[in-house]
TORBA-268037 format. One record per residue (C-alpha): x, y, z. Coordinates in steps of 0.5 Angstrom, whole numbers, plus 2048, in hexadecimal, padded with zeros to 3 digits. Example, Ala and Ser with C-alpha at 12.3 -4.5 7.8 and 13.67 -1.06 7.14 Angstrom:
BEGIN
8197F7810 81B7FE80E 
//
This chain:
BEGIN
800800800 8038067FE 80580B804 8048127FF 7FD8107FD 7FB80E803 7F8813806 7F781480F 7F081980D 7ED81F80D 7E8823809 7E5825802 7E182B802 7E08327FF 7E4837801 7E183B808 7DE83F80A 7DF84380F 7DA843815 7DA84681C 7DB842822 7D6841828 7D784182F 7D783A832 7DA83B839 7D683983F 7D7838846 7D9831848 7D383084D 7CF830846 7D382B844 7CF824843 7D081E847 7CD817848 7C9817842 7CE81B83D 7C981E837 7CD81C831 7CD81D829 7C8824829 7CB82A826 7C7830827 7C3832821 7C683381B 7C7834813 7CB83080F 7CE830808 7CE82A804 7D3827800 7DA82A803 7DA831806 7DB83580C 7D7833812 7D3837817 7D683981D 7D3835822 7CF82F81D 7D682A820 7D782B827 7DB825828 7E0827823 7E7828826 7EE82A824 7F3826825 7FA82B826 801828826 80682D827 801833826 7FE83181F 7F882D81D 7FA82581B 7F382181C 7EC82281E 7E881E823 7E281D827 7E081F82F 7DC819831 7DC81B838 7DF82183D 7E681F83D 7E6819837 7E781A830 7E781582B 7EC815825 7F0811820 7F780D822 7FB80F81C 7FA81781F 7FF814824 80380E822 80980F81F 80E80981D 80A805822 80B80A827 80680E82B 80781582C 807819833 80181C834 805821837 805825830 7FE82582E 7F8829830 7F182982F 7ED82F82C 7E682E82D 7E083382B 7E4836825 7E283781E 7E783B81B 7ED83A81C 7F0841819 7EB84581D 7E9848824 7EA842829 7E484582E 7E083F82F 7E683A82F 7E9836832 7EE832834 7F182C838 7F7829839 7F8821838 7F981D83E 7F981583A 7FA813833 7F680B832 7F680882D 7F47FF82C 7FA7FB82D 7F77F8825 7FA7FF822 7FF7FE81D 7FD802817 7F7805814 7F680080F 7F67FB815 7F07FE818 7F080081F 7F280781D 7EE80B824 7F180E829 7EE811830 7F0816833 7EF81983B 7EE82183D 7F3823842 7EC827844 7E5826842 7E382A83B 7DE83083D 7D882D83A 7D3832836 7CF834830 7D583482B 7D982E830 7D5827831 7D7820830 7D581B829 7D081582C 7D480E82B 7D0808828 7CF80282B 7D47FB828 7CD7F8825 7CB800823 7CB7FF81C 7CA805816 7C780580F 7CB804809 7C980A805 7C880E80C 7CA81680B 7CF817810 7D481D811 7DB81E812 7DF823815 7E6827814 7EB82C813 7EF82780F 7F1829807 7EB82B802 7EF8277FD 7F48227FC 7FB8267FF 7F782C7FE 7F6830805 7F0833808 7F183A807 7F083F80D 7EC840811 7EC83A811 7E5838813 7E3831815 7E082E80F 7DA82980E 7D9824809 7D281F807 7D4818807 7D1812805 7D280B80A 7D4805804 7D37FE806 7D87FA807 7D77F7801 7D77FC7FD 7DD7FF800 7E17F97FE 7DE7F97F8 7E27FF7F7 7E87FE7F9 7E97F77F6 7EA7FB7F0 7F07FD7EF 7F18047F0 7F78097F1 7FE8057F0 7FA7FF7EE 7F87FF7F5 7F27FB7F9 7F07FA7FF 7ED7F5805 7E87F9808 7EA7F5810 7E47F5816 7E37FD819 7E4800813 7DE805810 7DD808809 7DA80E808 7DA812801 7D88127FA 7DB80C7F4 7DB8137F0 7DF8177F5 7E181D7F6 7DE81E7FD 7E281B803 7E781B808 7EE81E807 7F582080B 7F4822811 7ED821814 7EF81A816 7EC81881D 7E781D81B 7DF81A81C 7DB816817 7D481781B 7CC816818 7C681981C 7C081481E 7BB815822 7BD81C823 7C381B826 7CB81A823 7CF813823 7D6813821 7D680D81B 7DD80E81B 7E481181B 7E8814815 7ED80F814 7F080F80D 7EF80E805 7F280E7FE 7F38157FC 7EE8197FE 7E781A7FA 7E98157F5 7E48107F0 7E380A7F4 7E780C7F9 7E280D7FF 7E580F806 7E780A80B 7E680B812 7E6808818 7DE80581B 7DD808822 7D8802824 7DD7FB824 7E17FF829 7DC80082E 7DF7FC833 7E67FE832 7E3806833 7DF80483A 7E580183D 7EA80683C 7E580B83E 7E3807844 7E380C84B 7E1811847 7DB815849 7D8818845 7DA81383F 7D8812838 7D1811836 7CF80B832 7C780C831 7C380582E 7C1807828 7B9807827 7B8805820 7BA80081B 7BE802815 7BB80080E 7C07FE808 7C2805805 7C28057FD 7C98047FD 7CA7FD7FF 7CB7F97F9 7C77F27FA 7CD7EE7F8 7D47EF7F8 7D47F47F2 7D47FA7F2 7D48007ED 7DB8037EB 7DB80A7E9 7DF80C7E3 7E18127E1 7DE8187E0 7E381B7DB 7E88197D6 7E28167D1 7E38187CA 7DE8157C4 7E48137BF 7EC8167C1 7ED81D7BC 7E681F7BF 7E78227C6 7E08247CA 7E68287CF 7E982C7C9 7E98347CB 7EC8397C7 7ED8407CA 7EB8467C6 7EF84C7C8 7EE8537C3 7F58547BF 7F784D7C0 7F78477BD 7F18407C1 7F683E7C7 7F48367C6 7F38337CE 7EF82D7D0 7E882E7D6 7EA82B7DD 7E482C7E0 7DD82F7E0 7DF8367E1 7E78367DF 7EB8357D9 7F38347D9 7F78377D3 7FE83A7D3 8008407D7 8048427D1 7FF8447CC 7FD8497D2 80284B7D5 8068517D3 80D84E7CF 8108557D2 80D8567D9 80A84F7DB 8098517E1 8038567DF 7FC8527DE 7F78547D9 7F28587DB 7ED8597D5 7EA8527D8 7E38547D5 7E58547CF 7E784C7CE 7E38477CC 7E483E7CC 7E183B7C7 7DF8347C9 7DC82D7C5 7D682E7C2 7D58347C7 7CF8397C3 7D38407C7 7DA8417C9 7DB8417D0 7DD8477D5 7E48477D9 7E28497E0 7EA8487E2 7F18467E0 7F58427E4 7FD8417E2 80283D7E6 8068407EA 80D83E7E6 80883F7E0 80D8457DC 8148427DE 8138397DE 8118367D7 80E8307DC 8098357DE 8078397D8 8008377DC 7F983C7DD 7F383C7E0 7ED83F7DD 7E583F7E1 7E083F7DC 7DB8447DF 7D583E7DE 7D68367DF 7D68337D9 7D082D7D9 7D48267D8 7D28237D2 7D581E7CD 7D78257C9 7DA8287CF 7DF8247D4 7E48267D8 7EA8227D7 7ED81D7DC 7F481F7E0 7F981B7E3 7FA81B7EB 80281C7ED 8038167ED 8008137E6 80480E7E2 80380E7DB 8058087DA 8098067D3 8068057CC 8018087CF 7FC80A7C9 7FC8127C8 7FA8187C3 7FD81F7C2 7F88257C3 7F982C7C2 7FB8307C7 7FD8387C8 7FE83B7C1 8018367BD 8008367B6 7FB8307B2 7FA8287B2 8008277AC 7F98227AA 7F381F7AC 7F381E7B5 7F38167B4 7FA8167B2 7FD81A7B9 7FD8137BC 8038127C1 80580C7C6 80980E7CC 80F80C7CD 8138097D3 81480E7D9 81B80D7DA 81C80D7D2 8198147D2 81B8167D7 8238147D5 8248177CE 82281E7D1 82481D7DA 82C81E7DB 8318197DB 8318147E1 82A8187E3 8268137E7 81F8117E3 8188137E8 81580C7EA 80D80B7E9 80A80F7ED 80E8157ED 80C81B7E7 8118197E1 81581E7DF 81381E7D7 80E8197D3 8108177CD 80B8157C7 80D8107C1 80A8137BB 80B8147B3 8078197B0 80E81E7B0 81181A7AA 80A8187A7 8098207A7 8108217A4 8128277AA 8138287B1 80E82B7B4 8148307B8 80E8357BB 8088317BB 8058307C3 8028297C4 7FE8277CA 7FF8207CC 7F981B7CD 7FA8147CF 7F480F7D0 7F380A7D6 7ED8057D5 7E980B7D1 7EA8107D5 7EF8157D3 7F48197D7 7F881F7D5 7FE81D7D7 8038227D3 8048297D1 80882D7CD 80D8297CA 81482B7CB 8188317C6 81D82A7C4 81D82C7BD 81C8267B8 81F8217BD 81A81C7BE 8168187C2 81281F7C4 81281F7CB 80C8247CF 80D8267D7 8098207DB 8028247DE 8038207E4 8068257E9 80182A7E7 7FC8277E9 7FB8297F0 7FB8317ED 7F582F7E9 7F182C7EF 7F28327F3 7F18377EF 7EB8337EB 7E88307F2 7E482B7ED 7E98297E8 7E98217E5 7EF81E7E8 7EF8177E7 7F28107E9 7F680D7E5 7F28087E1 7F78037DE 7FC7FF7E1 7FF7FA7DD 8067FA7DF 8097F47DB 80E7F17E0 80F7F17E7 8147F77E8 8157F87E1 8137FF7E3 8158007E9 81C7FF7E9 8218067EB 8248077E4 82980C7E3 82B8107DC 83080F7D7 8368137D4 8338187D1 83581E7CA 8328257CA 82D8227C5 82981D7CC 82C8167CE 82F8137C8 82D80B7C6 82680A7CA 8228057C7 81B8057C9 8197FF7CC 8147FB7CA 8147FE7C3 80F8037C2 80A8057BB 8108007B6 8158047B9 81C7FF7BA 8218037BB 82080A7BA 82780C7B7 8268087B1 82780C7AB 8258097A3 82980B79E 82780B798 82C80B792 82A80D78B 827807787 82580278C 82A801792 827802799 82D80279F 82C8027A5 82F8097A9 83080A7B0 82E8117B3 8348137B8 83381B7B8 82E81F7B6 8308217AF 83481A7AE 8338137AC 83880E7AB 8388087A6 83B8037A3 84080579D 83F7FF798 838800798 838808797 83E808792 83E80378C 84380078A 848804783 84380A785 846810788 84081678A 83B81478F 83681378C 82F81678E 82D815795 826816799 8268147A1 81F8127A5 81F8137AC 81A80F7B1 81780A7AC 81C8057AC 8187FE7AB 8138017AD 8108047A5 8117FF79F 81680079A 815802793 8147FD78E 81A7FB78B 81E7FD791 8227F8796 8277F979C 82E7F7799 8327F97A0 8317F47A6 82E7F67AC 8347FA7B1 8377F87B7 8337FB7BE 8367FA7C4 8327FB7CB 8367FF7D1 8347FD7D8 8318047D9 82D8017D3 82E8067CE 8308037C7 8378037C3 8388037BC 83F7FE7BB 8407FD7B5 83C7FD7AE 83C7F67AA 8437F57A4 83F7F479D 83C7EC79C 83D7EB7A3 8387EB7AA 83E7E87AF 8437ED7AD 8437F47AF 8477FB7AE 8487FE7B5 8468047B7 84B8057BD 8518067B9 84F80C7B5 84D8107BB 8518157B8 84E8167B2 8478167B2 84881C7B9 84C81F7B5 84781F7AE 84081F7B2 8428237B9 83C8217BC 83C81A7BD 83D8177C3 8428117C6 84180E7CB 84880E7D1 84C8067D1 8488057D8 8408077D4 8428017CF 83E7FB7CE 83D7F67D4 83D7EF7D0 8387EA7D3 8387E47D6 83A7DD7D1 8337DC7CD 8317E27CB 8317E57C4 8327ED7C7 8397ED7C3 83E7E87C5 8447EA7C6 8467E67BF 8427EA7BB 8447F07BE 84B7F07BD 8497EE7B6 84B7F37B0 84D7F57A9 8547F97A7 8557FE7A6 84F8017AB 84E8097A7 84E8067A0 8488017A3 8438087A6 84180D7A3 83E8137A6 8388177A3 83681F7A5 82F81F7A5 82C8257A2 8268297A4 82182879E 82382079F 81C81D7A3 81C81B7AA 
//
């Protein structure tokens, strides 16, 4: 279970709302005793799906401090006992002093005046002698007052249930906190609590849930003590930081505390309810623990039979929610499509990322000259949308924050003044989370994206398949730089396409927006190709680290889990790799693995000579290839005759009729660090012996100038007995003399490729 996706929680809300705060104190002859009236808040308003709570509506809400700051939430279940969770309190299996935690009680904001507040310090931390881990289970803690709460309107104890108290799934319950309104997205000031509906799944539903994989390709055994609230769809949940926090539902005209926010897979994410520790089992456990106290936590016998909810499934299946973005008619038609009209300029292309917003790059905004002075004439703008009878106005543009000086986050926002209605004609496209691995070989499109120039023909031919991360991330990293693992946000992501050399140009300035599809859904996954010239693959900066940014400036943009996960062989993409040796042209002899789009080995060349002679030339700079003399050179001719080169098609476009190979294949060897070299070029009429490169170094360096040697220590490894990767005989092999054996070929600019 991976640690990073494994949330100890908190909640999703809008953001607050700020509110007065009540006066709560009473006199502690007020307080109650022998029977503790527990579970009715005085009478209140409440905003449904995620907002600020009304001051006063959660008096059983605490605030547990560590060293002067909020770290989780808690509930009062009697004058000096307050239930929490064991995480809040456990590090490396080691229980924390109690020493250096306080309880605030009666606070709504945590930012505002403190008048009706309180607080107390804690004289015991308990925790059952069971608890290891939150997925374990066992995750609640109690914690003794060092003196009673005062209790009043605004500070009074939640009711507990019985251990044979039983709710009803599809139940409307209510969880509480001061925890993140996102994921990794803090509750901005005043930091008012926060509440949010939640519905009670069945534990079947639940497992049903969870036994699909998820993020990480995670599942999970839902174990007994555990409790499900949310929604299959998401978007309402828990977050960081409300963990210890109440999840209560109201019978019979009082409160019970169902259960105890413990953690979750992200936050608010599709089929991915919360998870919280239920209250009712642990009753024995509380009792004793409390025993002697007076007054203790009051456990009322429920007056009424729960009926079956509607969200209990009848068997152990269950509906999984799919995903409300990234649908697409046929690829080329794209309902997220967005171009931005702005007088004097040219349509800036981006993509809708939700009801409201539309994501484009800063640069066609921006002022080239003063990129720190934002546009002002937003009345002026228009989005023109799929299928849309009118233009949609700008009500606000948001770029990032390193928008004019990082081209990895050429990125703004624009709020539409009215929500779109979702249609099949508008669709917002789906986004990855940070940690999203688009897996190899996965099916991808090219769209536009900023002010790029048109499709070079019909949008079905902007196909593309990704290749490997470490692949990508090494023809355009550095030299020895270690290559990110699955999970952490790749540095480049790099699409196998052909269009380039069907088209017969290089798109130098085109800008392309990457889209990559998992199980029918698509994702925008890269924008803004590198400015890399004609060096190809095209590599496009990774969407991933901007996903945070997008959520919490759009509070509703559609990030999405990963959907596929077809990693071939265990670890084959984990492994820590590190890069080659690199020239100033990217790492020099990587081979995408597996092959990709017919595409072998991408430094093969066809040589076509007059008549009907088809070489085969090896690509060692970007304005040189070097072939084989006998085939380029007949024999009593002494001009060369006329020569064209294609690049990037080798094997993989038939030749014309008539033409055929007349040279064998060249002797490539692979170095430890996994990048190919080329040893020698086959000697005529034969595929055993070979002219060496090694020994004509100097030559080639000095009429190239730009190809690259590998040190005596990055030469080739020879493999174990066995293998057919060049034999240490077959290597060694070669003609004489070596320079009247190759020829090198200036390639010149009109030359296709």
């Amino acid at each position: 279970m991976s640690q990073h996706l494994l949330l100890p929680f908190v909640i999703l809300a809008i953001s607050p709302i700020p509110g007065a705060l009540q006066d709560s104190a009473l006199s502690p002859t007020e307080e109650e005793h022998e029977d503790l009236d527990c579970g009715r808040p005085e009478p209140s308003t409440r905003i449904m799906g995620g907002s600020e709570a009304q001051p006063g509506s959660w008096p059983w809400q605490v605030s547990l401090h560590q060293r002067g700051g909020h770290i989780c939430g808690g509930s009062l279940i009697a004058p000096s006992w307050v239930l929490s969770a064991a995480h809040c309190f456990v590090t490396n299996g080691t229980l924390e002093p109690a020493t250096e935690w306080s309880v605030l009680l009666g606070v709504h904001s945590q930012d505002g005046p403190l008048d009706s507040a309180h607080a107390r310090a804690v004289a015991a931390i308990l925790v059952p002698d069971n608890y290891s881990s939150v997925e374990l289970g066992a995750d609640l803690a109690l914690l003794r007052l060092a003196s009673p709460a005062r209790l009043g309107p605004a500070v009074r104890p939640i009711c507990l249930p019985r251990a044979s108290h039983r709710f009803a799934h599809g139940t409307a319950c209510w969880a509480t906190g001061w925890g993140d309104i996102q994921e990794a997205d803090p509750l901005p000031l005043p930091w008012a609590l926060q509440e949010v509906e939640l519905r009670l799944l069945g534990e079947a539903a639940c497992q049903c849930l969870y036994s699909r994989p998820g993020p990480f390709n995670l599942t999970f055994q839902l174990l007994p003590g555990m409790l499900c609230a949310g929604y299959p769809e998401g978007r309402r949940d828990t977050c960081q930081g409300d963990s210890g926090g109440p999840l209560v539902c109201e019978e019979g005209g009082q409160w019970f505390q169902a259960g105890i926010t413990s953690f979750g897979f992200g936050c608010g994410r599709r089929n991915r309810p919360g998870v919280f520790t239920a209250v009712a089992p642990y009753e024995a456990w509380i009792r004793e623990q409390v025993m002697g106290s007076e007054p203790g936590p009051a456990f009322p016998t429920q007056s009424w039979e729960p009926q079956p909810g509607p969200w209990e499934p009848t068997d152990e299946n269950c509906t999984i929610a799919l995903p409300e973005c990234g649908k697409a008619p046929r690829p080329g038609t794209w309902p997220w499509e967005a171009r931005v009209m702005v007088p004097g300029s040219r349509p800036c292309h981006g993509a809708l990322v939700s009801e409201s917003w539309v994501l484009a790059p800063a640069s066609c905004f921006l002022d080239p000259i003063n990129s720190d002075l934002l546009p002002r004439d937003l009345d002026n703008w228009r989005v023109l949308l799929p299928s849309r009878p009118r233009a949609e106005l700008v009500a606000r543009f948001v770029p990032h924050e390193n928008a004019s000086w990082d081209d990895t986050s050429d990125l703004a926002l624009l709020q539409l003044q009215t929500p779109v209605n979702l249609s099949t004609a508008s669709r917002p496209v789906c986004l990855p989370h940070p940690e999203h691995y688009f897996l190899p070989r996965s099916r991808c499109r090219l769209a536009r994206w900023g002010r790029g120039e048109p499709e070079p023909g019909p949008s079905t031919l902007l196909e593309a398949e990704l290749l490997g991360g470490w692949w990508c991330h090494c023809l355009y990293g550095r030299q020895g730089e270690s290559v990110p693992p699955p999970g952490d946000p790749p540095h480049a992501l790099c699409p196998a396409y052909q269009e380039e050399e069907e088209a017969g140009r290089c798109w130098n300035y085109s800008h392309w927006s990457l889209l990559c599809q998992e199980e029918g859904t698509w994702f925008l996954a890269g924008i803004s190709d590198f400015s890399s010239g004609c060096l190809r693959p095209r590599a496009f900066y990774p969407l991933q680290t901007h996903g945070p940014w997008i959520s919490h400036v759009t509070r509703g943009a559609y990030l999405e889990d990963q959907l596929t996960w077809d990693w071939g062989p265990e670890g084959e993409e984990t492994e820590t790799q590190a890069c080659p040796p690199h020239t100033e042209h990217g790492a020099c002899g990587l081979r995408p693995e597996p092959a990709v789009m017919g595409i072998l080995w991408p430094w093969l060349a066809e040589v076509h000579v007059a008549g009907n002679q088809v070489c085969t030339g090896i690509l060692v700079a970007p304005g040189w290839v070097v072939a084989a003399t006998h085939c380029v050179l007949r024999p009593g001719f002494t001009t060369v005759p006329y020569i064209e080169v294609y690049l990037g098609r080798a094997g993989a476009s038939p030749l014309p009729q008539g033409h055929q190979v007349t040279s064998a294949p060249p002797l490539l060897c692979q170095t430890e660090g996994g990048s190919w070299v080329l040893m020698g070029m086959a000697v005529r009429g034969s595929r055993e012996l070979f002219a060496a490169i090694g020994p004509e170094e100097a030559w080639i360096a000095q009429t190239v100038g730009e190809a690259h040697f590998l040190p005596p220590n990055g030469y080739p490894h020879w493999p174990p007995e066995g293998s057919d990767l060049c034999p240490p005989d077959l290597a060694r092999a070669s003609g004489s003399p070596q320079a009247a054996l190759l020829l090198l070929l200036l390639l010149l600019p009109l030359i296709q490729g």
